[in-house]
C-alpha positions in Angstrom: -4.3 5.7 -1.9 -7.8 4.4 -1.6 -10.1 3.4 -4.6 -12.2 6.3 -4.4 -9.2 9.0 -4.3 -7.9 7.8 -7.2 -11.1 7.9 -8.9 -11.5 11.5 -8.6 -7.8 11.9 -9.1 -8.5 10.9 -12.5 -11.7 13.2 -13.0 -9.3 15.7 -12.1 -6.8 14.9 -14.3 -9.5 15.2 -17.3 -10.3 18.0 -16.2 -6.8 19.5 -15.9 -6.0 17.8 -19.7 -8.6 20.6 -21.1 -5.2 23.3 -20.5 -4.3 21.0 -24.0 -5.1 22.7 -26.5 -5.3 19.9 -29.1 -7.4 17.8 -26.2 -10.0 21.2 -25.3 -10.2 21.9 -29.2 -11.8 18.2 -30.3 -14.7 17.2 -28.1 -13.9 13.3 -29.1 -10.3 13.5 -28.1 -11.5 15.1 -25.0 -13.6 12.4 -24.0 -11.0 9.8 -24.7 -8.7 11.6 -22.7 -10.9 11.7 -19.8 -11.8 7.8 -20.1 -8.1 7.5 -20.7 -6.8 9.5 -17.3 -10.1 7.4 -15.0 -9.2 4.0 -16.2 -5.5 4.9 -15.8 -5.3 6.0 -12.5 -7.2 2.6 -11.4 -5.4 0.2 -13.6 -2.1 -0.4 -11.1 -4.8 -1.4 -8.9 -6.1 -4.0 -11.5 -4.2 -6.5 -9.5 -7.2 -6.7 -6.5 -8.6 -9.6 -8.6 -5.6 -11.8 -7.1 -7.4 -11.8 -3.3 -9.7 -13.8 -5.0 -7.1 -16.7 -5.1 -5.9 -16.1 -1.8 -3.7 -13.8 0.5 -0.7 -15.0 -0.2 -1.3 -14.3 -3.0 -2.6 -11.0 -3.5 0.2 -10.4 -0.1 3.1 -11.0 -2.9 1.7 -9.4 -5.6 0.0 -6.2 -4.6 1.7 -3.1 -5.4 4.0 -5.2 -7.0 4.6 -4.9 -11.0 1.3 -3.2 -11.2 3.3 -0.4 -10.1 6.5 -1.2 -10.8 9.1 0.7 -13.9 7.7 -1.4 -16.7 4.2 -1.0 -16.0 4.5 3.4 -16.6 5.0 2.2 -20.2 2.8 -1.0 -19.9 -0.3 0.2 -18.6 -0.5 3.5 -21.4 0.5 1.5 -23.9 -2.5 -1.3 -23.6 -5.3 1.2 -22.4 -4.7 3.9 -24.8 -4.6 1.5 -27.6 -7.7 -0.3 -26.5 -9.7 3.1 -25.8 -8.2 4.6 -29.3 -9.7 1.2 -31.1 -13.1 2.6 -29.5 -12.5 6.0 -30.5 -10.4 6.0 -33.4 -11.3 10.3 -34.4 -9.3 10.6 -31.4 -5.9 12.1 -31.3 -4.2 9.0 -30.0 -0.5 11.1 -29.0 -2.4 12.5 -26.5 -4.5 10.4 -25.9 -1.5 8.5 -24.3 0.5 11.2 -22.9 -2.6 12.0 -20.5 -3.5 8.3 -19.9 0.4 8.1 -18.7 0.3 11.0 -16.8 -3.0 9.0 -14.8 -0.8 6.2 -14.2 2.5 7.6 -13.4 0.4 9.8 -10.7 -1.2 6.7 -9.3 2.3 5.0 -8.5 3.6 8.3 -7.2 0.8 9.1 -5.1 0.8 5.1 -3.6 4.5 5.4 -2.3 3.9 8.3 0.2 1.8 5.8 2.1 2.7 3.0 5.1 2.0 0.4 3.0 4.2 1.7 -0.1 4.7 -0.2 -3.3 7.6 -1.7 -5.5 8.2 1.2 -7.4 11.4 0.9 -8.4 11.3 -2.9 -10.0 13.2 -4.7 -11.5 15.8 -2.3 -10.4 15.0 -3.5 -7.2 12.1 -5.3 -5.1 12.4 -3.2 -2.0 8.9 -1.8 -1.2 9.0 1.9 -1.3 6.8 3.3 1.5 7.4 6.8 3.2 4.6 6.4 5.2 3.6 10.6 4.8 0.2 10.7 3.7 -2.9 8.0 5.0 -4.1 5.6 2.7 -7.2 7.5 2.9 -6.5 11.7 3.0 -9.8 13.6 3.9 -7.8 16.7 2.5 -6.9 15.2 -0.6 -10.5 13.5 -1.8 -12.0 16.4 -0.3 -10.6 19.1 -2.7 -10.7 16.8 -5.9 -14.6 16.7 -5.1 -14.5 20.6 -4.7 -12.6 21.1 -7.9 -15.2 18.8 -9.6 -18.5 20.9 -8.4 -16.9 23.6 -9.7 -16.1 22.2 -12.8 -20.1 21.0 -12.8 -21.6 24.5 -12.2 -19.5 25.8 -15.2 -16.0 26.9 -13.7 -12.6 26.3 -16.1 -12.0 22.8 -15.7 -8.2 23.5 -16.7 -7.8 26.2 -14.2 -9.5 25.0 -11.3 -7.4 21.7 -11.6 -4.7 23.8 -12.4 -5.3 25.3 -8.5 -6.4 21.8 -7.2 -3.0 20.4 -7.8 -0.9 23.4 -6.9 -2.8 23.4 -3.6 -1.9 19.5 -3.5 2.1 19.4 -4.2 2.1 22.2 -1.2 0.2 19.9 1.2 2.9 16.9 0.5 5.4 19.2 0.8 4.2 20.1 4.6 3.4 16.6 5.0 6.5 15.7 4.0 8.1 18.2 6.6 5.9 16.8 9.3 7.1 13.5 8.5 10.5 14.9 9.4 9.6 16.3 12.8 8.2 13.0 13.6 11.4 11.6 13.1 13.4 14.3 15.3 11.1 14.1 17.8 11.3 10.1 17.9 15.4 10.4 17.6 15.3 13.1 20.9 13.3 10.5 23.0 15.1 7.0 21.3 18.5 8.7 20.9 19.8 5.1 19.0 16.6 4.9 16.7 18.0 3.1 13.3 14.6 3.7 11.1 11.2 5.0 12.3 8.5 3.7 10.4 5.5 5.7 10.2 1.5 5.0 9.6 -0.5 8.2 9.3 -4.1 8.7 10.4 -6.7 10.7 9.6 -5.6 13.2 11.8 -3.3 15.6 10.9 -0.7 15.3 14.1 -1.3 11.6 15.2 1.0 8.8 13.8 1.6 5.1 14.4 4.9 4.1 14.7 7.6 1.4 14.4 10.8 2.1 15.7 14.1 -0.1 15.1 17.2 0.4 17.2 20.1 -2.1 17.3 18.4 -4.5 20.2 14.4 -3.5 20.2 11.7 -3.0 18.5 9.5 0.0 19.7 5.6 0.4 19.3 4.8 4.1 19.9 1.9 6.7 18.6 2.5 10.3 18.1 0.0 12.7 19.4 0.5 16.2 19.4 4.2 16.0 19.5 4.2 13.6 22.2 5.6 10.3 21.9 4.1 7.7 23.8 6.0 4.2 23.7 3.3 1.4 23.9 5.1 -1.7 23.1 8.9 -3.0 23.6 10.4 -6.1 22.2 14.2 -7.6 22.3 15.1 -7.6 18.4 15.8 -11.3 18.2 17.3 -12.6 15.1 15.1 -14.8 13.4 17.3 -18.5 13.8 18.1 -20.7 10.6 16.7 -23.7 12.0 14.9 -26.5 10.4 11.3 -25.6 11.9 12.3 -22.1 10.8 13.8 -23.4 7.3 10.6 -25.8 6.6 7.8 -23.1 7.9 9.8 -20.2 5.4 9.1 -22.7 2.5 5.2 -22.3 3.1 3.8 -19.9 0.7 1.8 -18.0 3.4 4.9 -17.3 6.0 6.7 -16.5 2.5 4.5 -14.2 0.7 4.7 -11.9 4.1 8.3 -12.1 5.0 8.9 -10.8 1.0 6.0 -7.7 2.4 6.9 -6.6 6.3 9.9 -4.5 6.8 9.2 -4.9 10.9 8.1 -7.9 12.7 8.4 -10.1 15.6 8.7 -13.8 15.6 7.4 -16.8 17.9 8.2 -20.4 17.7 5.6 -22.8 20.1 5.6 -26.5 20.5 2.1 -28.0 20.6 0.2 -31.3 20.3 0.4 -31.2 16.6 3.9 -30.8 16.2 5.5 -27.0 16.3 3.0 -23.1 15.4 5.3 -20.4 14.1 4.0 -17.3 14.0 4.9 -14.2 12.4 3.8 -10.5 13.8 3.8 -7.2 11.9 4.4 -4.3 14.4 3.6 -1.6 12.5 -0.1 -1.9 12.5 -1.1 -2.5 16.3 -4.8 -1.9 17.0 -6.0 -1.8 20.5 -3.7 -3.4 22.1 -3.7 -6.3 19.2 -1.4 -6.5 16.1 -4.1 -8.1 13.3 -1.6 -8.6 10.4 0.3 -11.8 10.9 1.7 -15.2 9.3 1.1 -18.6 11.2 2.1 -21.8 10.4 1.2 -25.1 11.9 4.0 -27.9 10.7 3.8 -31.7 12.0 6.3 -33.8 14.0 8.0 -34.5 10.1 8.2 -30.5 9.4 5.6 -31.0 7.0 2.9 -27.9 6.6 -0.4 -29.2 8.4 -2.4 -25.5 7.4 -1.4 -21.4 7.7 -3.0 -18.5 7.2 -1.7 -14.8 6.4 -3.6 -11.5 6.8 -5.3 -9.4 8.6 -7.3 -10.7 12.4 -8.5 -8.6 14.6 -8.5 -11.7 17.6 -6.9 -14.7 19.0 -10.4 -16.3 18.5 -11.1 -15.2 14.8 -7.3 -16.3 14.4 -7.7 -19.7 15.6 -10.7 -20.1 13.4 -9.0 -19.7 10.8 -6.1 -22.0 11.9 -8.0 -25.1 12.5 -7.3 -28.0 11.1 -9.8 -30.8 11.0 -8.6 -34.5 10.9 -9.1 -34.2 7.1 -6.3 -31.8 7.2 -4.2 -34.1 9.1 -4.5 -37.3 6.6 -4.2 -35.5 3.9 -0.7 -34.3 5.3 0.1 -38.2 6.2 
């Protein structure tokens, strides 16, 4: 989810902690608790400082063991013992149990999206995205800010989070069956679909999709019911040559093979030496696919410059791709 839904996801979870009786019946505890459950359902998230570095970066590593097993215990652990050294009248059992309940939500919450997260590491580094709710739900943020005025102009906290939450799990769960139907309805028109890949939108019955069969690669959206198929490509293996060997050693081309489940490949010789590029078809925007991995390696194999992330042009791309003679001697 976005920053601001998990924000009031934890308001809402403070307010929800007050059906505790030992958390309603101390006024310090309750405002540890409420600290505890805002600064836990942002701390997975903790890990947007590495885009500061670079892309690559931040590519590897977000979502990664900020969300992963050891972080449900790492993250209570550390904030409820840092907020209990604050407050130390607190009851600090609860204090924890809420600021875990924060976290644990924010993982959960984060895998129903496109863009998913490695949930289940170490177990396994396989992201986990089932691409049923949008990174940003109007539905969601919009009854969390409900359930707060209401808390504000003097209603139960406890009980109308209590309702806020029960009127939540039932919108997955119909999310979760219109995820399904998407699927059928992809499966009646592609009858050898292998995996459908799904981006919601804001709106309730549109979807972008990436569809795998055994040869191609589909681009499709979903509108109404209707599938409409906007892209085709011949599912190519990706060769193990030695351009393809030397440009999977460079840590941009790396960092988002280890993120994109679907993606198309191109190999060009130029002046310079050889470009290989790297597409990720499950996020095409007018016509364009912005989030991609290039690589620009000399006559030698040796990595000249590459970028990863998001472009939303050839032009912007190529800005970002050139390399000045500086580059070039430095690579000599």
């Amino acid at each position: 989810m976005d920053t601001g839904t998990h924000v009031v996801m934890g308001l809402g979870l403070g307010g929800l902690a007050m059906l505790d009786p030992v958390v309603s019946a101390d006024p310090i505890t309750a405002h540890a608790v409420l600290l505890g459950t805002l600064v836990g359902s942002q701390a997975p998230d903790f890990d947007t400082i590495l885009k500061l570095r670079n892309n690559a970066v931040y590519i590897r590593n977000h979502r990664g063991i900020t969300h992963s097993v050891p972080a449900l215990f790492i993250w209570p652990a550390l904030l409820s013992l840092i907020i209990y050294l604050f407050v130390p009248n607190s009851n600090g059992l609860h204090l924890w149990l809420w600021t875990s309940l924060a976290v644990f939500l924010h993982v959960f919450v984060d895998i129903f999206n496109a863009y998913g997260t490695q949930a289940l590491y170490p177990f396994s580094k396989k992201w986990v995205a089932l691409g049923v709710i949008s990174i940003f739900d109007p539905f969601i943020f919009i009854i969390h800010i409900a359930g707060l005025l209401l808390w504000y102009i003097g209603f139960d906290p406890g009980i109308t989070f209590s309702a806020v939450y029960l009127i939540m799990a039932g919108y997955y769960l119909l999310r979760i069956w219109k995820r399904y139907k998407i699927a059928q309805i992809v499966r009646r028109n592609i009858p050898e679909t292998i995996e459908v890949i799904a981006s919601p939108t804001l709106k309730w019955s549109q979807y972008h999709l990436a569809i795998k069969t055994k040869h191609q690669f589909f681009v499709a959206n979903i509108k109404q019911g209707r599938l409409k198929v906007l892209d085709t490509f011949d599912r190519v293996e990706v060769p193990d040559t030695k351009i393809i060997q030397a440009a999977r050693e460079d840590k941009n081309i790396s960092a988002f093979l280890s993120f994109s489940p679907v993606y198309r490949w191109e190999v060009e010789k130029n002046n310079h030496g050889h470009e290989v590029r790297f597409i990720d078809l499950r996020y095409r925007s007018k016509g364009h696919y912005p989030f991609v991995a290039l690589v620009q390696l000399d006559e030698d194999l040796e990595v000249i410059t590459s970028y990863t992330g998001w472009v939303y042009s050839e032009d912007r791309l190529r800005k970002k791709m050139d390399f000045t003679p500086s580059k070039l001697l430095k690579n000599e």
